[in-house]
C-alpha positions as CSV (number, residue, x, y, z in Angstrom):
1,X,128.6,86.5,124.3
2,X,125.0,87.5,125.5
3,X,122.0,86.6,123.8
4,X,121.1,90.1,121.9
5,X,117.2,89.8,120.4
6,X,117.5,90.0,116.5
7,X,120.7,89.0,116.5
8,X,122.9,86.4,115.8
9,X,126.3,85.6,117.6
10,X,129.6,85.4,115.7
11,X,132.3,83.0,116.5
12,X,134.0,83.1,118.9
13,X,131.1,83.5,121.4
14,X,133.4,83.3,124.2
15,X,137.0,84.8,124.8
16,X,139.5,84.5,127.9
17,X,141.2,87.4,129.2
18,X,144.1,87.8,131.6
19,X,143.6,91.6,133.4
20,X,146.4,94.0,132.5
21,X,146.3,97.5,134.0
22,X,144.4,98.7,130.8
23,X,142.9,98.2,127.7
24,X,140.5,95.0,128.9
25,X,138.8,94.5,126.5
26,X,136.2,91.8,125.2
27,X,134.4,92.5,121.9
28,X,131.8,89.9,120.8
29,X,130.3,90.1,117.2
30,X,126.7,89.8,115.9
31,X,125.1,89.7,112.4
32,X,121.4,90.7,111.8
33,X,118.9,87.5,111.8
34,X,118.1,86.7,108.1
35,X,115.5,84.2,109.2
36,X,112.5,86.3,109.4
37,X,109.2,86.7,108.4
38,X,106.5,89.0,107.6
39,X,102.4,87.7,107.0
40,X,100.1,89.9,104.6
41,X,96.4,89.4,105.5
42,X,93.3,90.3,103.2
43,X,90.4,90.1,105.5
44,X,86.7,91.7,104.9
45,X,85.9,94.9,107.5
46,X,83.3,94.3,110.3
47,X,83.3,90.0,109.7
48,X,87.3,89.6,109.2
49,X,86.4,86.9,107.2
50,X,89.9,85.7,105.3
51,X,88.8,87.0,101.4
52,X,92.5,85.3,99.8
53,X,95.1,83.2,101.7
54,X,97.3,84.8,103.5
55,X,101.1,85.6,101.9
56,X,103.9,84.9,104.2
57,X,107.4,86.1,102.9
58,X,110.7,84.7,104.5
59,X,113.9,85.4,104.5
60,X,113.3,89.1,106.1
61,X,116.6,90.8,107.7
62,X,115.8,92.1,111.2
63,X,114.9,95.7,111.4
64,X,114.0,96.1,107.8
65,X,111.4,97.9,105.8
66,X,108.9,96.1,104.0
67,X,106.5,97.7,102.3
68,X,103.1,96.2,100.6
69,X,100.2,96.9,98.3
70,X,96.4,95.6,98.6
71,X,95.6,93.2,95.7
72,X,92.6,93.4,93.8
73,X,90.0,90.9,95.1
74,X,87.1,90.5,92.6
75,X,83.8,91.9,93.9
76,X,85.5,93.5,96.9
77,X,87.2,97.2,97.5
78,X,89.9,97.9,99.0
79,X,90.1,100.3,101.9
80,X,92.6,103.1,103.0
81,X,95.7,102.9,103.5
82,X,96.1,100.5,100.4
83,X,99.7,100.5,100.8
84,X,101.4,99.5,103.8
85,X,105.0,99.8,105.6
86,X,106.5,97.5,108.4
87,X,109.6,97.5,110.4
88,X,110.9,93.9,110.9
89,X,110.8,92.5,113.9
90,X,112.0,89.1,115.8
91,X,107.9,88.0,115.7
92,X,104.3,89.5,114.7
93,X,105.2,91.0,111.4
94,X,101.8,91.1,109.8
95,X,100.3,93.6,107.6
96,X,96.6,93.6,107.8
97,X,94.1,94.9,104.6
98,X,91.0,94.9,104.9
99,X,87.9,95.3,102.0
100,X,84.5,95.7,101.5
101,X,82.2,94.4,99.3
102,X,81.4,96.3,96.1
103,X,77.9,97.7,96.4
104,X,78.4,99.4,92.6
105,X,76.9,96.8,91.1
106,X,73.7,96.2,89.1
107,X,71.6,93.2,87.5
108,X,68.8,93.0,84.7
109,X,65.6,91.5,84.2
110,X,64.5,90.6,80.3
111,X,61.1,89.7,79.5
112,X,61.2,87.4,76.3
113,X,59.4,85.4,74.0
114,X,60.1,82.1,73.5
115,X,58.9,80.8,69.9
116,X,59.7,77.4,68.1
117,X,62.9,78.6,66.3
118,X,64.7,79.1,69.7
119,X,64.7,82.8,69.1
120,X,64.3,85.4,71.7
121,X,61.8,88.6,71.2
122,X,61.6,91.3,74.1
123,X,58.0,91.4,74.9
124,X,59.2,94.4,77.8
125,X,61.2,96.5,78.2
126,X,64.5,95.1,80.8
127,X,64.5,96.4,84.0
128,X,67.5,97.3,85.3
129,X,68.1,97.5,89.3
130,X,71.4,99.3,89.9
131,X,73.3,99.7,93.7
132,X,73.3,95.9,94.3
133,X,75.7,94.1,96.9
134,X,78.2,91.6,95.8
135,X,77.3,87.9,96.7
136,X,73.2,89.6,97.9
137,X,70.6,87.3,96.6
138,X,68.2,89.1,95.2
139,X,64.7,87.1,93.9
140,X,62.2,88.6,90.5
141,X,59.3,87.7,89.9
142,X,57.6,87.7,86.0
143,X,55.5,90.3,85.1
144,X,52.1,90.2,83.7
145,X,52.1,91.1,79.9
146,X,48.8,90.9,77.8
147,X,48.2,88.3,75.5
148,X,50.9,85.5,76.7
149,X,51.8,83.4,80.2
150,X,54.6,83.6,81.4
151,X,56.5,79.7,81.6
152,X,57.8,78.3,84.8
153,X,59.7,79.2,86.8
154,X,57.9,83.1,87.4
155,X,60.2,83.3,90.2
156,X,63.8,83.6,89.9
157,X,66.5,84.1,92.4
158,X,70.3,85.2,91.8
159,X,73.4,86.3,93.5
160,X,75.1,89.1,92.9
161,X,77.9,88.6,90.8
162,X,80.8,91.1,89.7
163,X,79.2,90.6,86.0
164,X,76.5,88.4,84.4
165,X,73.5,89.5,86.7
166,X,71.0,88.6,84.3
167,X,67.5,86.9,85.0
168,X,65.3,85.8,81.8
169,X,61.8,85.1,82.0
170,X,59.9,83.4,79.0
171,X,56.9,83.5,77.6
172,X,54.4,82.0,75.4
173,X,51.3,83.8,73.4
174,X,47.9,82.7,74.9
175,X,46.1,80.2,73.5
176,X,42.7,80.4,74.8
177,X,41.6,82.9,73.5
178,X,37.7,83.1,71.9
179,X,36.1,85.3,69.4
180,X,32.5,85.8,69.2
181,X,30.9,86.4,65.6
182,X,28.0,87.9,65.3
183,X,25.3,87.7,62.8
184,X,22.8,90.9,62.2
């Protein structure tokens, strides 16, 4: 029997004939391979930087349909077509998605007081900066607000998380202040 690709031979792979005037005949068997394999990817556009490890499913019958789905991948979206078929083949099944990161996102500035009891009063109103990047850094600095200073650190950076994008700056009331009294 000849070596078919995708195929593998049943016994008897070989058969001995003596010629007759017709009906000469060989017939060799084959099963489909079994023994396959099929790799999903999940890679970010442009970079193609691996976002999740890849899957790899065995046990794939030769000239199969496979068909998979893109998986959620926090801070990332996926990208068309989000569902994918292959044929099986002897080698290079792989199924490729590809994402980008979420630029959806926001994160929020509060400007508080910070008094002995540990509690927190807004001295400002938060600012709120929408359209931001998963994983951007993004750096605030405290604003000025009359009658207090603001406490270290007046400069803040973050990355740009799915949730949680929050930057708190404190501040204490000014003590040196003077009053003048006057006498007329």
């Amino acid at each position: 029997a000849i070596e078919v690709v995708g195929y593998n031979k049943k016994e008897p792979t070989s058969h001995t004939i003596t010629l007759d005037i017709e009906n000469n005949v060989i017939n060799f068997y084959y099963t489909k391979r079994t023994d396959l394999s099929y790799t999903v990817k999940y890679l970010e556009k442009d970079t193609n930087a691996v976002l999740k490890e890849e899957k790899v499913v065995t046990g794939q019958t030769y000239l199969s349909e496979v068909t998979e789905e893109a998986i959620d991948i926090t801070g990332y979206d996926k990208l068309d077509p989000t569902t994918k078929t292959i044929t099986i083949k002897v080698e290079n099944n792989e199924i490729t998605f590809y994402y980008t990161k979420r630029t959806d996102l926001e994160y929020t500035v509060n400007y508080l007081e910070k008094t002995d009891e540990s509690a927190e009063i807004k001295l400002a109103e938060s600012k709120v900066v929408k359209g931001q990047t998963y994983l951007a850094e993004v750096t605030e600095n405290a604003i000025n607000i009359p009658g207090y200073v603001a406490v270290e650190p007046t400069s803040q950076s973050i990355t740009i998380d799915v949730i949680d994008n929050v930057i708190n700056f404190y501040y204490t009331k000014r003590t040196d202040l003077v009053y003048t009294v006057n006498y007329l």
